[in-house]
C-alpha positions as CSV (number, residue, x, y, z in Angstrom):
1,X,2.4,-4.5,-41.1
2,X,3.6,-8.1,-40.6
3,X,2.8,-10.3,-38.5
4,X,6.5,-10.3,-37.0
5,X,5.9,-7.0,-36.7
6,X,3.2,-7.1,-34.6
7,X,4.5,-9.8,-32.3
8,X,7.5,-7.6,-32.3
9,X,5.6,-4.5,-30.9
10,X,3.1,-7.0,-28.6
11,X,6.4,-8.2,-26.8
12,X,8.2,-4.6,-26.4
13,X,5.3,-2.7,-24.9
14,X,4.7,-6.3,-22.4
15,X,8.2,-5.9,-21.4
16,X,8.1,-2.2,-20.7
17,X,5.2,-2.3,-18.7
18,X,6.6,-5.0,-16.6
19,X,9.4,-3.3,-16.2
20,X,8.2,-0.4,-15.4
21,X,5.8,-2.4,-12.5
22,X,9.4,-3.6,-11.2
23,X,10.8,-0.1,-11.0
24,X,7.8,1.2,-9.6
25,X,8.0,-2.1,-6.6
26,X,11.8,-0.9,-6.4
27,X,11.6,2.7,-5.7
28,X,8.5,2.5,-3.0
29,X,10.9,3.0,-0.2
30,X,13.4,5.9,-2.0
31,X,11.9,7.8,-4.7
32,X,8.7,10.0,-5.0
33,X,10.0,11.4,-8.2
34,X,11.0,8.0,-9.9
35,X,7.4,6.2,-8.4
36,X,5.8,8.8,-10.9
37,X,8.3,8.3,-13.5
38,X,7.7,4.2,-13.8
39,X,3.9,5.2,-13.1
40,X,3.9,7.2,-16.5
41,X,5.8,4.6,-18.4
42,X,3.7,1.6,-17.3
43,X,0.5,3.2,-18.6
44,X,1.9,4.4,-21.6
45,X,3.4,1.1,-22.5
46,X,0.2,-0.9,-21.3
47,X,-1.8,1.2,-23.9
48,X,0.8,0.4,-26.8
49,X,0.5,-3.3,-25.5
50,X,-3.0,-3.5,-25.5
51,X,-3.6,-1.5,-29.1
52,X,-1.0,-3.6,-30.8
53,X,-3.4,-6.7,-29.7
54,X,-6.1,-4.8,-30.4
55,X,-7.9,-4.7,-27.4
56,X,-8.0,-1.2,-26.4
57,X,-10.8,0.3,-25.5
58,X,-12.2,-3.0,-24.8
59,X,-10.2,-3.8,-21.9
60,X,-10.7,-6.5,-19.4
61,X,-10.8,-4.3,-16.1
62,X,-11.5,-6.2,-12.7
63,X,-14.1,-4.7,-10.5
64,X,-14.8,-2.2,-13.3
65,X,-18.5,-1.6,-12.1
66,X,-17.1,-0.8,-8.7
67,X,-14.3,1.2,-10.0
68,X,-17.0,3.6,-12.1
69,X,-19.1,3.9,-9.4
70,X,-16.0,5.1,-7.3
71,X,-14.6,7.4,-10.2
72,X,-18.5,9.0,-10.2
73,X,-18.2,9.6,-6.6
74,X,-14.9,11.4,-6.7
75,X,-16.6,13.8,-10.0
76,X,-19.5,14.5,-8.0
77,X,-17.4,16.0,-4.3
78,X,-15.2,17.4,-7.3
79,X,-18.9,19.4,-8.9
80,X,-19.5,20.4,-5.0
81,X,-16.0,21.4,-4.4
82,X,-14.9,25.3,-3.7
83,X,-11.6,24.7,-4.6
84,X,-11.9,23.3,-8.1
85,X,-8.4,23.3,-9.2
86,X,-7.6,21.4,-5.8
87,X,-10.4,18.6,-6.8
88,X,-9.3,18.3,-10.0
89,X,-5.7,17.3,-9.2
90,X,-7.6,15.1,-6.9
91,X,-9.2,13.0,-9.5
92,X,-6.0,12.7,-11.7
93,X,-4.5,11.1,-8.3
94,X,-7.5,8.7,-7.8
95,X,-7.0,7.9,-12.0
96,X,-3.4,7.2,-11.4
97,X,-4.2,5.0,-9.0
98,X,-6.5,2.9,-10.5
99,X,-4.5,3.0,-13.6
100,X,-2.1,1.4,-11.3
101,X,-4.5,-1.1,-10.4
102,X,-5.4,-2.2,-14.0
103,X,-1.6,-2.1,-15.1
104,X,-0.9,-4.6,-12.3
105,X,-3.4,-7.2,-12.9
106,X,-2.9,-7.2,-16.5
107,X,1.1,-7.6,-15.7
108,X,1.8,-9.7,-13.2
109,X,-0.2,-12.6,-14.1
110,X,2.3,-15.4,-14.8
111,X,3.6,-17.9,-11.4
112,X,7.5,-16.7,-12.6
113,X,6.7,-12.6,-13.3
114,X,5.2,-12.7,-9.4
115,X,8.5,-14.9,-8.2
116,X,10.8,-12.0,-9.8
117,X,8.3,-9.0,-8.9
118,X,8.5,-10.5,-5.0
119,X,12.3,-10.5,-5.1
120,X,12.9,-6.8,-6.9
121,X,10.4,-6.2,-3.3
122,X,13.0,-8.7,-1.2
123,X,16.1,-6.1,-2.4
124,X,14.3,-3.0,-2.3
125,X,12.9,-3.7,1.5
126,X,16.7,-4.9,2.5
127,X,17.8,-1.9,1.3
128,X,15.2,0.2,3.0
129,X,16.6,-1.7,6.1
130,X,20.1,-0.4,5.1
131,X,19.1,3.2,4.7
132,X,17.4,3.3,7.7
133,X,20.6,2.0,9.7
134,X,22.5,5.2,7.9
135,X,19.9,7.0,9.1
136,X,20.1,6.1,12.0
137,X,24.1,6.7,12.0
138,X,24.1,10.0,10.0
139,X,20.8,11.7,10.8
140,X,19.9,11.8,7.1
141,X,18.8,9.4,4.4
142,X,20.5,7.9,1.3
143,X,19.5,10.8,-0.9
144,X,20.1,13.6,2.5
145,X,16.8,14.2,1.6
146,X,14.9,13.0,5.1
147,X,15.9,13.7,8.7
148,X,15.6,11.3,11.9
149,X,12.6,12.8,13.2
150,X,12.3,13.8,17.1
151,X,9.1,14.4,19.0
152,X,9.0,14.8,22.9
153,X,12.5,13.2,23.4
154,X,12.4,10.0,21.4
155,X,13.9,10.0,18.3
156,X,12.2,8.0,15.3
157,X,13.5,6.8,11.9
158,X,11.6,7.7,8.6
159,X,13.9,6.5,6.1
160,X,12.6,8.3,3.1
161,X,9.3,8.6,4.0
162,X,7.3,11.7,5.2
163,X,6.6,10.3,8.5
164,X,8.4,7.3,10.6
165,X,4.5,5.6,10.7
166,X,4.2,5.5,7.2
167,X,7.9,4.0,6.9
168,X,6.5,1.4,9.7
169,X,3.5,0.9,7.4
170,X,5.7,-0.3,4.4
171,X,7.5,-2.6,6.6
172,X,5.1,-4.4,8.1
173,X,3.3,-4.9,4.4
174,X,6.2,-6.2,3.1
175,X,7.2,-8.5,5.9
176,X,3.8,-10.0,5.5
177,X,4.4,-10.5,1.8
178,X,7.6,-12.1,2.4
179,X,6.9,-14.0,4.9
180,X,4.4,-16.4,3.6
181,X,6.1,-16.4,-0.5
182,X,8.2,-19.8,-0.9
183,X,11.5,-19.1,-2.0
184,X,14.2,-21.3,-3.4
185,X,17.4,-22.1,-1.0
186,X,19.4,-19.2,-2.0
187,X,16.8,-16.8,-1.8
188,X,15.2,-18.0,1.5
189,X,18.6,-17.4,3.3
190,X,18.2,-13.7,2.2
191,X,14.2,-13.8,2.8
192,X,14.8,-14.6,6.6
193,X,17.8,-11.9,7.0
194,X,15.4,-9.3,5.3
195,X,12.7,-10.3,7.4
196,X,14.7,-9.8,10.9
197,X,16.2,-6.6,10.2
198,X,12.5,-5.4,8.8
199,X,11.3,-6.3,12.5
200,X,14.3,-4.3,14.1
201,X,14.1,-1.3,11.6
202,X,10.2,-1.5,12.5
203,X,11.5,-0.6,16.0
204,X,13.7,2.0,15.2
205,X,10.2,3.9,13.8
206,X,8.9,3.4,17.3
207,X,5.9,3.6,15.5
208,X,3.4,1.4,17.6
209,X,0.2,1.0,15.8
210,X,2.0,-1.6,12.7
211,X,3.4,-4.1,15.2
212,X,0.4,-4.8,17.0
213,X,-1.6,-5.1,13.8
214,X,1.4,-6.8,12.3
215,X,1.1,-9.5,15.4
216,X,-3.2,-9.0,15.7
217,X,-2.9,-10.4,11.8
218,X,-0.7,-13.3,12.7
219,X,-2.8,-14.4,15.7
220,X,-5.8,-14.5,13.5
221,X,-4.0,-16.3,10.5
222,X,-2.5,-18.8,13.4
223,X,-5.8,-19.9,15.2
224,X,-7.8,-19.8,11.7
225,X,-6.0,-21.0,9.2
226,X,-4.6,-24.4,9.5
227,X,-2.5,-24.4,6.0
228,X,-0.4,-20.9,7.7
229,X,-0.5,-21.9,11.3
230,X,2.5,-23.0,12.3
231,X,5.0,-19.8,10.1
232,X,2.2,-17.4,10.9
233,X,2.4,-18.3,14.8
234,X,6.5,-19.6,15.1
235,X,6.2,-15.2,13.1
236,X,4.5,-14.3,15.8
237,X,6.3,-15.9,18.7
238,X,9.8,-14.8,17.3
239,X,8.4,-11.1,16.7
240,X,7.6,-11.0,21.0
241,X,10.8,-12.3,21.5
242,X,12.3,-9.5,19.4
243,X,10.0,-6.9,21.4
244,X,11.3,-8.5,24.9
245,X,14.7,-7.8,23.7
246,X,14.8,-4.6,22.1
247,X,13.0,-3.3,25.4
248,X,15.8,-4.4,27.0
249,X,18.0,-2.4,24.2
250,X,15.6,0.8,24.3
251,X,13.9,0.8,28.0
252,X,11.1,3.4,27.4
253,X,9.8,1.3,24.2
254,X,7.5,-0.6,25.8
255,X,5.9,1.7,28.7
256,X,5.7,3.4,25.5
257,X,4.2,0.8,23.1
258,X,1.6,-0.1,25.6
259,X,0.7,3.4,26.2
260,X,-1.1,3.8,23.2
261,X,-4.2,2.1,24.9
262,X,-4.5,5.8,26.4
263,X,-5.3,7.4,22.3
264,X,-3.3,10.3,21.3
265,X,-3.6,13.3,19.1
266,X,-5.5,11.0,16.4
267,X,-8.7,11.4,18.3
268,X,-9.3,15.4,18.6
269,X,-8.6,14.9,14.6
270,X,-11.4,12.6,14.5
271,X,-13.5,14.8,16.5
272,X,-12.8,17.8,14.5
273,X,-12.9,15.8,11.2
274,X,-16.5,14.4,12.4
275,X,-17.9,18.0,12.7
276,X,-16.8,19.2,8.9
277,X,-18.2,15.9,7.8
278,X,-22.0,17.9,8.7
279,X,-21.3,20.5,6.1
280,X,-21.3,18.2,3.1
281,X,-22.8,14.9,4.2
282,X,-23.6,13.4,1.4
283,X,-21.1,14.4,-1.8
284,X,-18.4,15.6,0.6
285,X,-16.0,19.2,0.6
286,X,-14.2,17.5,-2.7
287,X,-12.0,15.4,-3.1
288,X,-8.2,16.8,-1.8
289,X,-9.7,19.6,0.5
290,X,-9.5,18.0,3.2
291,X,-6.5,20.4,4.6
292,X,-8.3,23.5,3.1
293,X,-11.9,22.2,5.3
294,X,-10.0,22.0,8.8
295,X,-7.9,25.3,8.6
296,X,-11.2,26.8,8.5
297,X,-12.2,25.2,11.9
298,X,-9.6,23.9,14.1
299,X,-5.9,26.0,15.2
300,X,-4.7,22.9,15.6
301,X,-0.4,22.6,15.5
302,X,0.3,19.0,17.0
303,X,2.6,17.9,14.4
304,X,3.1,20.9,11.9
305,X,1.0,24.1,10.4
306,X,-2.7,23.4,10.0
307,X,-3.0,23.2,6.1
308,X,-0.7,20.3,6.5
309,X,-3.3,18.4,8.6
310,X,-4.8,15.1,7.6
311,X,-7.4,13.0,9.2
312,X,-5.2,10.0,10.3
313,X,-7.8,8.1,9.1
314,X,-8.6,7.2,5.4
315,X,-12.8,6.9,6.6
316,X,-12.6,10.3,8.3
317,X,-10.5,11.8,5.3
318,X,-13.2,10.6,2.9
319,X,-16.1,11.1,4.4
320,X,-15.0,14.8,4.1
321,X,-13.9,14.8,0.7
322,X,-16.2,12.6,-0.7
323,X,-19.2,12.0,1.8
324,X,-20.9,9.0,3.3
325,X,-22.2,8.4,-0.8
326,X,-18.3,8.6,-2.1
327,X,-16.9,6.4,1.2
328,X,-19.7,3.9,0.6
329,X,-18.9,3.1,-2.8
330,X,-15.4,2.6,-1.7
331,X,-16.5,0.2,0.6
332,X,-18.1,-1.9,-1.4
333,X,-15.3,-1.6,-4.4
334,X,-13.0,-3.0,-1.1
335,X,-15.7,-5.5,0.0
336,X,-16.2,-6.7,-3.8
337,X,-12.1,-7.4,-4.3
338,X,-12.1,-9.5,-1.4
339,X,-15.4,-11.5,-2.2
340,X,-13.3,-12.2,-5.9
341,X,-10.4,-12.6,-3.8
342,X,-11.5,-15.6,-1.6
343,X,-13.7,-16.8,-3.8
344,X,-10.2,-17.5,-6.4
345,X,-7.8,-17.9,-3.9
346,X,-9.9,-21.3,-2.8
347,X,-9.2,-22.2,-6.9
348,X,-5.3,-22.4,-6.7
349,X,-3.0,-24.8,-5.4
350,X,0.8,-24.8,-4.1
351,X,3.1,-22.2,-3.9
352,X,1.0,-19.7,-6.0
353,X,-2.1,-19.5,-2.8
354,X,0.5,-19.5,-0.1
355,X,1.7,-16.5,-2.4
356,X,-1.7,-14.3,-3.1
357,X,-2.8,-15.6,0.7
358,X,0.3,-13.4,2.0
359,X,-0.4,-10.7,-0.2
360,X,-3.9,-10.3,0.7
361,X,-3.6,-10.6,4.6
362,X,-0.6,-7.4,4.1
363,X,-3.3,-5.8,2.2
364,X,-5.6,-6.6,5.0
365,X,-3.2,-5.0,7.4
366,X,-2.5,-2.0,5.5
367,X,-6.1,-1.2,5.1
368,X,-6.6,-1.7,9.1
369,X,-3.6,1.0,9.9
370,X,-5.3,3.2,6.9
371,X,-8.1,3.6,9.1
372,X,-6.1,5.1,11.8
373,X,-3.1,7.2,10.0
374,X,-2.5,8.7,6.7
375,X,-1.4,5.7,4.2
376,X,-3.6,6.4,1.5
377,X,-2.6,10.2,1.7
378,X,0.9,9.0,0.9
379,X,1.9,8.8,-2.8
380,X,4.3,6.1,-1.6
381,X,2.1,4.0,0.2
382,X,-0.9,4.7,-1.9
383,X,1.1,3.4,-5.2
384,X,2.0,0.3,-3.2
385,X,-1.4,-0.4,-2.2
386,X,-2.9,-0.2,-5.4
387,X,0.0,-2.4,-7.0
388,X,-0.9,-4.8,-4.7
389,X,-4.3,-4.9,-4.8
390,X,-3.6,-5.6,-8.8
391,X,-1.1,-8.9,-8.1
392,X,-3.6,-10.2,-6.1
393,X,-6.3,-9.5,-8.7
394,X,-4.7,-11.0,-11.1
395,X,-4.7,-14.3,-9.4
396,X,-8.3,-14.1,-8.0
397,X,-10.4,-12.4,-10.2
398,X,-12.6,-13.6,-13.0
399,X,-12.3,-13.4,-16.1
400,X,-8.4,-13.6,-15.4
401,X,-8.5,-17.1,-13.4
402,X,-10.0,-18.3,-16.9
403,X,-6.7,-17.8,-18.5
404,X,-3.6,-20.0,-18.4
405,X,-1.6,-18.3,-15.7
406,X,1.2,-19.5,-17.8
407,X,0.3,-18.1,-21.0
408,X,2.0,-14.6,-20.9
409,X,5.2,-14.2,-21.6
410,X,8.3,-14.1,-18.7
């Protein structure tokens, strides 16, 4: 083979997989089906890409160490699981994810393929915006797929999400991203329209818990960090204008925001959660049995039949699946990324920190309202996470920050 040939090749798998990143960013608010279509055709393509530079198997994988030691974890609540079938499919989901991971930081790692990756997120969280207002008008999503869901009187918007909190999860994330990523004229005029009908859509989920870590977030940022201070607080102050307003719109959103001082349901799941954690303390039930662990114990129908239950918590869910040894490990792979993160965020300059800085506190947020609800139990959410936690990666972590963030191609 030539070597036109193999530049040929080199370039067609690159631009697949980036494409395929794109689509996946794209169809995070729509499309379960497509996510695991563009998920497929990433990793396929990154393999191609990597054997026609002949690299593969000896990858470059951040966090790898931590990533093993995670994987291990997941086998061994898989060895100690009663429902092996269940387990299994539950390691191919933490694979997928961490394939995501590695895609993502071996994609995006150019200052332009992060400019054009944030705006394929600007359309497709605009457009979120837009199918929630049809929502809103017609009872169903885009696709009919979704219905405006209503519990105890108050109706909430989903979009085309499971549940209206994960929908207020995704908003919140991406608002975060947008907000701080520098955008040329045209672009910014869009940005700032996104951004405001993100805050008002994020209303419409009456979901409670995002917007005050959303606002938490941008107090810390403001009184911290001096480079952010004044868009991270004039965010802030605009956001409690919007909330002053909208109570005025909707009058039993705010008795209703500030009840949630009083808990809710999440806590009896907790509770019951905490008592199946004694079973299997160390190596957990298995990973993905979570549902099959509290039918056993709890007749519990708050929001829909039992074997549908999750722990609204992603530390409760995994210390039963995977045990205080699995949920551990996980913690340090989290505390590791932002040590790498921090660490190589302090090493850029310009537009490209402000960039990774957003990106990281969304992540931030994301993994605060994972502790209390069900985001990494959502294919959606998960995939976004993970894709995330790549682009930020592949700014911050060593050996990548080594490499000419200019050398791959657009």
């Amino acid at each position: 083979m030539t070597i036109f040939q193999n530049i040929t090749r080199e370039f067609f798998f690159d631009k697949v997989t980036y494409a395929a990143i794109l689509g996946l960013c794209f169809f995070i608010p729509f499309s379960k089906g497509a996510i695991e279509t563009c998920v497929i055709i990433s990793i396929f393509a990154f393999i191609g890409h990597q054997f026609s530079q002949k690299r593969f198997p000896s990858i470059t994988i951040p966090l790898w160490k931590s990533l093993l030691a995670y994987v291990l974890a997941i086998i061994l609540s898989t060895i100690n699981s009663e429902f092996g079938y269940l387990s299994f499919r539950g390691v191919l989901k933490v694979l997928k994810y961490i394939s995501i991971f590695i895609v993502s930081a071996h994609t995006i790692r150019t200052e332009k393929r992060l400019e054009i990756w944030v705006k394929v997120l600007l359309v497709s969280a605009l457009l979120s915006c837009l199918n929630a207002f049809y929502q809103s008008g017609t009872g169903w999503d885009f696709r009919h797929e979704y219905s405006v869901l209503i519990y105890d009187g108050v109706a909430r918007l989903a979009g085309s999400f499971n549940h209206p909190n994960n929908f207020a999860a995704y908003i919140v994330v991406s608002f975060l991203i947008l907000l701080f990523m520098p955008m040329k004229q045209s672009w910014r005029r869009l940005k700032w329209v996104t951004l405001i009908l993100l805050l008002w859509v994020c209303y419409l989920t009456k979901s409670r818990t995002p917007l005050i870590l959303l606002c938490t977030i941008l107090l810390i940022v403001g009184f911290l960090s001096k480079p952010y201070q004044k868009i991270a607080l004039s965010a802030l102050l605009f956001i409690l204008i919007t909330v002053t307003l909208y109570s005025y719109y909707d009058p039993e959103y705010w008795p209703r925001l500030v009840n949630i001082i009083k808990g809710d349901a999440r806590l009896d799941y907790w509770r019951i959660s905490w008592g199946l954690v004694h079973s299997h303390p160390l190596f957990g039930s298995g990973t993905n049995t979570f549902m099959q662990e509290f039918a056993r114990v709890a007749n519990y129908d708050m929001y829909g039949q039992t074997r549908f239950m999750y722990a609204h918590s992603f530390i409760f869910q995994r210390l039963v699946e995977i045990g205080f040894i699995g949920l551990g490990i996980f913690f340090i792979l989290l505390a590791a990324f932002y040590v790498y993160a921090v660490k190589g965020l302090s090493l850029l300059k310009g537009s490209i920190r402000k960039s990774v800085f957003g990106i990281l506190a969304a992540i931030t947020v994301f993994l605060l309202h994972a502790a209390i609800d069900n985001d990494l139990n959502s294919l959606q959410l998960s995939s976004f996470f993970w894709m995330i936690l790549g682009v930020v990666a592949a700014f911050t972590h060593l050996p990548f920050t080594q490499t000419p963030q200019t050398s791959a191609p657009h």
